[in-house]
Backbone bond lengths (Angstrom), bond angles and torsions (degrees), N, CA, C in turn:
res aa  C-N    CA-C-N  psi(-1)  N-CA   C-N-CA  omega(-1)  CA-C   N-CA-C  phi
1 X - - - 1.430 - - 1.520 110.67 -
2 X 1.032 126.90 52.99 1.784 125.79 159.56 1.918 98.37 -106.05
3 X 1.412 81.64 159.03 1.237 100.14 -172.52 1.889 102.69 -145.11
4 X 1.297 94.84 158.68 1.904 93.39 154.11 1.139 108.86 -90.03
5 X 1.457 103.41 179.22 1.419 129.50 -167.46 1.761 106.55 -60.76
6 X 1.514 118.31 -39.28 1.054 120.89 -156.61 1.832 104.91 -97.31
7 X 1.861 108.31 -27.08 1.054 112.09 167.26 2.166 117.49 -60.53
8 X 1.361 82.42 -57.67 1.686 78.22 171.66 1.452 141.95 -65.84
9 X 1.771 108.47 -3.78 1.312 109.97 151.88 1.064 116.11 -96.80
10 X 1.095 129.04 -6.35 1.591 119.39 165.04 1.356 104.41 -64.23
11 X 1.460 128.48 -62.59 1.465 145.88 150.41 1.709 98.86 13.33
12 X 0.909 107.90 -72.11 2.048 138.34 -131.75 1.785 71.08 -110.94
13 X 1.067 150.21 -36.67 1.452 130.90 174.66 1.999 98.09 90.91
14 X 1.245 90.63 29.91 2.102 91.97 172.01 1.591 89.93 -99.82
15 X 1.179 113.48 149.12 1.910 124.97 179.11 1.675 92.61 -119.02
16 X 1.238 130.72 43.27 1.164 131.18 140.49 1.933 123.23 -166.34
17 X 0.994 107.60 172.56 2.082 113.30 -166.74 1.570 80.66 -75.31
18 X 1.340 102.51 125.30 1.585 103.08 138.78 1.419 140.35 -79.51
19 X 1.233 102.96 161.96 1.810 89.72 -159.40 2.341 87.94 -135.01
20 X 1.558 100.88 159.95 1.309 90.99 -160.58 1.694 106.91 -57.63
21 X 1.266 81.09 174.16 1.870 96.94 -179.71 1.831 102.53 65.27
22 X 1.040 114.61 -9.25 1.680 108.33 -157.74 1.836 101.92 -86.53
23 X 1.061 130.79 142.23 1.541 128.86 157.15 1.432 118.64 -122.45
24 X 1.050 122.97 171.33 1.793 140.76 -162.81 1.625 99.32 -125.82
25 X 1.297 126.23 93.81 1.551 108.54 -171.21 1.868 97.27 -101.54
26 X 0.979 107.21 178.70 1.580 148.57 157.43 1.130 138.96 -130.26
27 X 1.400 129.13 156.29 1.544 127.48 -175.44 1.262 108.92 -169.58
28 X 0.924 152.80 152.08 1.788 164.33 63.11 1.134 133.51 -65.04
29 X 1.450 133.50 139.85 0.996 122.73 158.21 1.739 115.52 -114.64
30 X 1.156 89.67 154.65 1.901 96.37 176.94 1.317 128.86 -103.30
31 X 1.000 110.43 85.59 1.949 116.87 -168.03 1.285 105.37 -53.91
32 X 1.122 144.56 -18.63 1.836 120.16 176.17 1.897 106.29 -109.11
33 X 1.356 102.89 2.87 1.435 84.97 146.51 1.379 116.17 -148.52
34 X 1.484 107.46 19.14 1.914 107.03 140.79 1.363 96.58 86.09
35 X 1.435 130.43 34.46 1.718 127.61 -177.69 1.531 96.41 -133.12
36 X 1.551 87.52 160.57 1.709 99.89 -179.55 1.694 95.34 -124.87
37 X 1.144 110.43 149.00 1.251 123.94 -179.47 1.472 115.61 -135.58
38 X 1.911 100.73 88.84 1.398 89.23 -175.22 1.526 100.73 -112.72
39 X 1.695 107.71 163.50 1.301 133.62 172.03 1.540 147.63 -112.98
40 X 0.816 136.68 109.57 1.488 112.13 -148.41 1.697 95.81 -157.80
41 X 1.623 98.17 162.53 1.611 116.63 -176.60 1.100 104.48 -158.37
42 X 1.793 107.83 141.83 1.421 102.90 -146.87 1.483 83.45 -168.55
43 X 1.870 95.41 141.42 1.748 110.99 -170.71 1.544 100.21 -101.64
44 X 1.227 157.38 124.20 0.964 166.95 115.21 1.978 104.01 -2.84
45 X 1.554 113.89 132.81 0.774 132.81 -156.58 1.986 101.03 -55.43
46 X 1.211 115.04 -32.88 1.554 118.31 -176.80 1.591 117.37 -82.45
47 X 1.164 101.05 -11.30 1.696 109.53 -176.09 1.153 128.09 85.38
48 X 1.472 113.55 -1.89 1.605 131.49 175.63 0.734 118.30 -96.95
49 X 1.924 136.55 13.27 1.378 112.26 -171.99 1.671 84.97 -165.43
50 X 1.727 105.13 112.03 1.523 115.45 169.78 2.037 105.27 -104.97
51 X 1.292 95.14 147.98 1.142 78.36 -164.87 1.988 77.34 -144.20
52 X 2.061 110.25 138.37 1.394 109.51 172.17 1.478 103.76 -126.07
53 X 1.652 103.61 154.71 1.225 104.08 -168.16 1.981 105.11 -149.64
54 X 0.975 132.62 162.25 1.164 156.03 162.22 0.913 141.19 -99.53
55 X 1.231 159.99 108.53 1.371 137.64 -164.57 1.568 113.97 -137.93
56 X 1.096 157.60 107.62 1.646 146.34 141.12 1.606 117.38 -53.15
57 X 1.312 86.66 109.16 2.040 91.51 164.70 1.681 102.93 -116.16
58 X 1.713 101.07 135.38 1.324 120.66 171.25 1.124 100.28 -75.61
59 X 1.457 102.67 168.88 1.920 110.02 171.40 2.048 82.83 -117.31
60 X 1.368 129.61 -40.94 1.197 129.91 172.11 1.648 84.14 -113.78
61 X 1.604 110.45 124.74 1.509 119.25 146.41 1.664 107.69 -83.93
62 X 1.470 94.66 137.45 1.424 110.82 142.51 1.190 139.19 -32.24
63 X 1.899 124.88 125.55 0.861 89.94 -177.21 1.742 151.91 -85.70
64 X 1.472 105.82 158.68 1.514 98.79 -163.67 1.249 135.23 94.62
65 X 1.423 87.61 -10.85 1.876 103.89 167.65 1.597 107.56 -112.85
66 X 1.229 118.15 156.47 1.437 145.52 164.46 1.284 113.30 -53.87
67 X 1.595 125.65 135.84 1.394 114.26 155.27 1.065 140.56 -30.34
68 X 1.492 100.25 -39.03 2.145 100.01 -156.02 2.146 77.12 -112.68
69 X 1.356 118.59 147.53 1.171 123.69 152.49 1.541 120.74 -113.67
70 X 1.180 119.46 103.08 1.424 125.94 179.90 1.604 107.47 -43.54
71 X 0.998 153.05 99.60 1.523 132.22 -156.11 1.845 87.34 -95.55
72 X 1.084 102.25 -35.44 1.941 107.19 -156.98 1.962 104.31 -164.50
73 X 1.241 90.50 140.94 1.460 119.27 -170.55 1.114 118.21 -129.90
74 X 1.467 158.11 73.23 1.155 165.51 -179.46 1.328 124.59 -84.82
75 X 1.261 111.44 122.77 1.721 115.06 175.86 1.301 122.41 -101.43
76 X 1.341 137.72 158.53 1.391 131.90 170.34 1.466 93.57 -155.61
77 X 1.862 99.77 153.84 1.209 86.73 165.81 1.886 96.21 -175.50
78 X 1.593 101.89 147.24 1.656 102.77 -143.88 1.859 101.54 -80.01
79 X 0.998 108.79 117.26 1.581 105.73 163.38 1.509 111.42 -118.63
80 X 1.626 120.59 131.89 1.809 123.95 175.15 1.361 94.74 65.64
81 X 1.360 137.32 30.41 1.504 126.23 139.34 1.718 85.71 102.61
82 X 1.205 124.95 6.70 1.794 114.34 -174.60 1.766 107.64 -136.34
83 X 1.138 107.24 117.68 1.925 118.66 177.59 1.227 85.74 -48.79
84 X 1.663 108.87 156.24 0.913 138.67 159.32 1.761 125.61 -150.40
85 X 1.409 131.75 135.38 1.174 117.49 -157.21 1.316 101.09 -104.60
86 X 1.449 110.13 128.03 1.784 128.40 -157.61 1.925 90.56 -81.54
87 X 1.221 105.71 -62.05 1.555 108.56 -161.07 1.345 112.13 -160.58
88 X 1.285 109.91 163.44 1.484 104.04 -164.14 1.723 93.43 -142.31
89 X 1.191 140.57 125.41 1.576 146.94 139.72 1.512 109.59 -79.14
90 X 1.194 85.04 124.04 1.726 116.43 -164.00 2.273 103.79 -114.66
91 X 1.797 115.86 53.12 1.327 98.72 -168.52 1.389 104.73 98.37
92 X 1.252 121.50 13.67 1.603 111.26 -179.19 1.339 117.91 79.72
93 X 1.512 111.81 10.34 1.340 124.14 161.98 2.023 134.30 -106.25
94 X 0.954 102.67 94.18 1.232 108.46 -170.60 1.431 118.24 -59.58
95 X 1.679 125.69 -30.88 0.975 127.37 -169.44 1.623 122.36 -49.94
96 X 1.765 105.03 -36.72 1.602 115.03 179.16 1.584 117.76 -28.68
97 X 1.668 115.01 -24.42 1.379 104.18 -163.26 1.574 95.02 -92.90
98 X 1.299 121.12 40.99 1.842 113.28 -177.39 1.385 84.94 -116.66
99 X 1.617 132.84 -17.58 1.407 117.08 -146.17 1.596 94.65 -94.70
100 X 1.716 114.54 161.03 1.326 114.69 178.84 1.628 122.29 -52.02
101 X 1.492 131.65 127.98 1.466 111.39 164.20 1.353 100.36 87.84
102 X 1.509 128.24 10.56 1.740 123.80 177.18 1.164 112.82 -60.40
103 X 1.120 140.18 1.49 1.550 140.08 -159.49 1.805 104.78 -88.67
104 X 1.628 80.27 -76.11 1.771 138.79 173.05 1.781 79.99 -28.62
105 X 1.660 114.05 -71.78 1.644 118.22 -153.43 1.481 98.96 -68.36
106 X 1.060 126.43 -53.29 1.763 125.94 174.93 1.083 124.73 -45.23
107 X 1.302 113.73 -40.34 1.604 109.76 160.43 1.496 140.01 -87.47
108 X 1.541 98.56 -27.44 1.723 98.18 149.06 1.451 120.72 -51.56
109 X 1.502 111.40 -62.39 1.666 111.43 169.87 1.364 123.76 -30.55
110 X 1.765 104.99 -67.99 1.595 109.21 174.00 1.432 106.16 -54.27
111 X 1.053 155.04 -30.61 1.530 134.65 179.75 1.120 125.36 -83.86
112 X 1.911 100.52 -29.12 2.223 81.78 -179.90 1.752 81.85 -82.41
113 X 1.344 150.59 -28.53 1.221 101.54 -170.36 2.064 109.04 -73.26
114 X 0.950 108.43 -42.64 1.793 92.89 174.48 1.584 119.65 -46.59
115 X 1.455 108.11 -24.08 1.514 110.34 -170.20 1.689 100.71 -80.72
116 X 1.116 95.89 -54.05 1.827 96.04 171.72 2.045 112.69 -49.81
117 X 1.557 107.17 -58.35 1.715 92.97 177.40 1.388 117.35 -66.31
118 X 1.445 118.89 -4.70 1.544 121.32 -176.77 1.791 105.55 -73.42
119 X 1.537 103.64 -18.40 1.731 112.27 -155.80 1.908 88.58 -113.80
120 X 1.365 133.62 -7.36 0.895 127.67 -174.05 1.431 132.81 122.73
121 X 1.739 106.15 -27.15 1.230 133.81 -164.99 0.861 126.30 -69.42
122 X 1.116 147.74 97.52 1.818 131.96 160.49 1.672 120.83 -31.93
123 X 1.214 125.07 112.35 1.420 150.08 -151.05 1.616 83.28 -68.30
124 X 1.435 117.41 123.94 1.765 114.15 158.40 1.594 91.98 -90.20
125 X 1.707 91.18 96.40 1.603 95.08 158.91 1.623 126.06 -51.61
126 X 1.485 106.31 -61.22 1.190 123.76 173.69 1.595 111.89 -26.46
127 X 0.862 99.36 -78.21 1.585 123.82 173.66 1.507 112.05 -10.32
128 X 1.862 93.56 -76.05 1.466 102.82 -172.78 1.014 111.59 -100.04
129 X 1.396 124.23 39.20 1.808 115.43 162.71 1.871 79.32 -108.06
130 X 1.322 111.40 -29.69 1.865 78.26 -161.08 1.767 101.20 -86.22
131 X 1.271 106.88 -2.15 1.550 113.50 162.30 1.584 129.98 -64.24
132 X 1.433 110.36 -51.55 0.870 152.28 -170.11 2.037 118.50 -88.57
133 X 1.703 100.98 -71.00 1.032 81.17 -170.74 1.654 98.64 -117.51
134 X 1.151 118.92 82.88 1.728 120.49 -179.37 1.731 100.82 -113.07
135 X 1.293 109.97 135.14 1.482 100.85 -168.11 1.616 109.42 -99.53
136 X 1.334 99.63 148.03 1.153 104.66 -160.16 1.662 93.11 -118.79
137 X 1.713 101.80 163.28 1.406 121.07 169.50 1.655 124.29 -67.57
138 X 1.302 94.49 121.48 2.089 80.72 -175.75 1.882 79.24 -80.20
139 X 1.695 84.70 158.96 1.398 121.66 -165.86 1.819 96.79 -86.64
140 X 1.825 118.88 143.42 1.215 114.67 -168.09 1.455 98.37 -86.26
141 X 1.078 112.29 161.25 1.621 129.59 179.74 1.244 135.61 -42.35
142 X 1.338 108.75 -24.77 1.614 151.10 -161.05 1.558 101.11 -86.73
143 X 1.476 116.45 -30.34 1.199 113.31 173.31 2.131 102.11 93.69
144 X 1.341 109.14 -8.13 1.796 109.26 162.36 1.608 82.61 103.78
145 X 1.545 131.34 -113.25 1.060 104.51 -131.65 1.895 149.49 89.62
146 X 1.071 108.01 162.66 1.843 97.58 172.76 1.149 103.92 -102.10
147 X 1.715 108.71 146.77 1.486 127.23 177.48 1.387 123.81 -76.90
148 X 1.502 92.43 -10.69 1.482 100.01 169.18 1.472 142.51 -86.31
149 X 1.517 126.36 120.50 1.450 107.93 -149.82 2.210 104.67 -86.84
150 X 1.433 120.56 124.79 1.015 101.87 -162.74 1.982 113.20 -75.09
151 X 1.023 92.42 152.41 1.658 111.93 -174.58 1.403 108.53 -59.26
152 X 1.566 124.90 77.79 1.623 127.88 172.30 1.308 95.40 -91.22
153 X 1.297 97.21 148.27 1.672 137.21 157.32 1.481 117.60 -71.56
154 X 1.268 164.58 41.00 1.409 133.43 -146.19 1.265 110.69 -77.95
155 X 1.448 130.19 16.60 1.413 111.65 127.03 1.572 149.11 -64.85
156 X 1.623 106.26 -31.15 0.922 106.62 157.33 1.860 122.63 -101.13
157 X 1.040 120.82 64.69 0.854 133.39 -159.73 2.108 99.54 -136.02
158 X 1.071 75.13 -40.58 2.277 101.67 -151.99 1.350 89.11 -107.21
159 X 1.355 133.63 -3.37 1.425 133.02 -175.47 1.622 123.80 -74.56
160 X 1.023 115.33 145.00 1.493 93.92 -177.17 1.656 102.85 -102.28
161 X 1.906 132.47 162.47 1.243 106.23 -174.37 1.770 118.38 -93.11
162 X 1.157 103.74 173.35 1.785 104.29 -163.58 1.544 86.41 -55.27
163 X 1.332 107.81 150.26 1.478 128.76 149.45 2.094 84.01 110.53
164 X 0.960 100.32 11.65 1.626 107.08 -171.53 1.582 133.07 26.71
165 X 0.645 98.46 29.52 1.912 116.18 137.05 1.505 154.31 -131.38
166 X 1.385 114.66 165.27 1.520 91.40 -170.98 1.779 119.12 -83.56
């Protein structure tokens, strides 16, 4: 998962290179259920470190939840001239970046939701994290196979045939 500069904003759904200090924002808000959904990507003042993020703020939170919802947290950061995405918090969960293809899923996610507020839309978060980012099983080595172990004999296996030879 490295990319160039121009591949990973395509990635992240920015239509131009960021340059330091510079960010790419987003916004909507949703008047009948009172949330803001902003988006944004943003170069760190040295040029080594892009970092995308998501956020939902209530105007009334739910209860038991926080105003601001971190939805997604994304890191990148350039080594040998090519981005690469360090880690991703997925909800205050860091683990997402162990699962197969975490890169690939974070940035599909982050773009249809920017692509949707770019068109007007309120982002179905829901939607496209369980589209997007649901973790899946890496596949065993073996290539899968049946689970079933077949029924040998190792007597007849080790046998020699009647008339005693092969």
């Amino acid at each position: 998962m490295s990319y160039s500069l121009e591949e990973l904003m395509t990635k992240l759904g920015v239509t131009y290179n960021l340059s330091p200090y510079q960010t790419c924002p987003w916004s909507i808000y949703d008047d009948e259920k009172e949330i803001t959904c902003s988006a944004e990507v943003r170069m760190d003042p040295t040029g080594k470190q892009i970092e995308a993020e998501i956020q939902l703020l209530y105007d009334e939170p739910p209860e038991g939840k926080s105003a601001l919802d971190q939805v997604l947290l994304t890191k990148c950061t350039i080594r040998n001239g090519k981005w690469q995405l360090d880690e991703a918090t997925v909800r205050g969960d860091n683990s997402f970046s162990k699962t197969p293809r975490w890169g690939d899923k974070v940035c599909n996610f982050f773009r249809m939701c920017v692509q949707d507020i770019g068109i007007g839309e309120f982002p179905d978060i829901d939607k496209y994290m369980k589209r997007e980012l649901k973790k899946e099983k890496e596949g065993d080595r073996a290539g899968g196979g049946s689970s079933k172990s077949p029924d040998i004999q190792m007597q007849n296996v080790l046998a020699t045939p009647k008339g005693g030879s092969f």
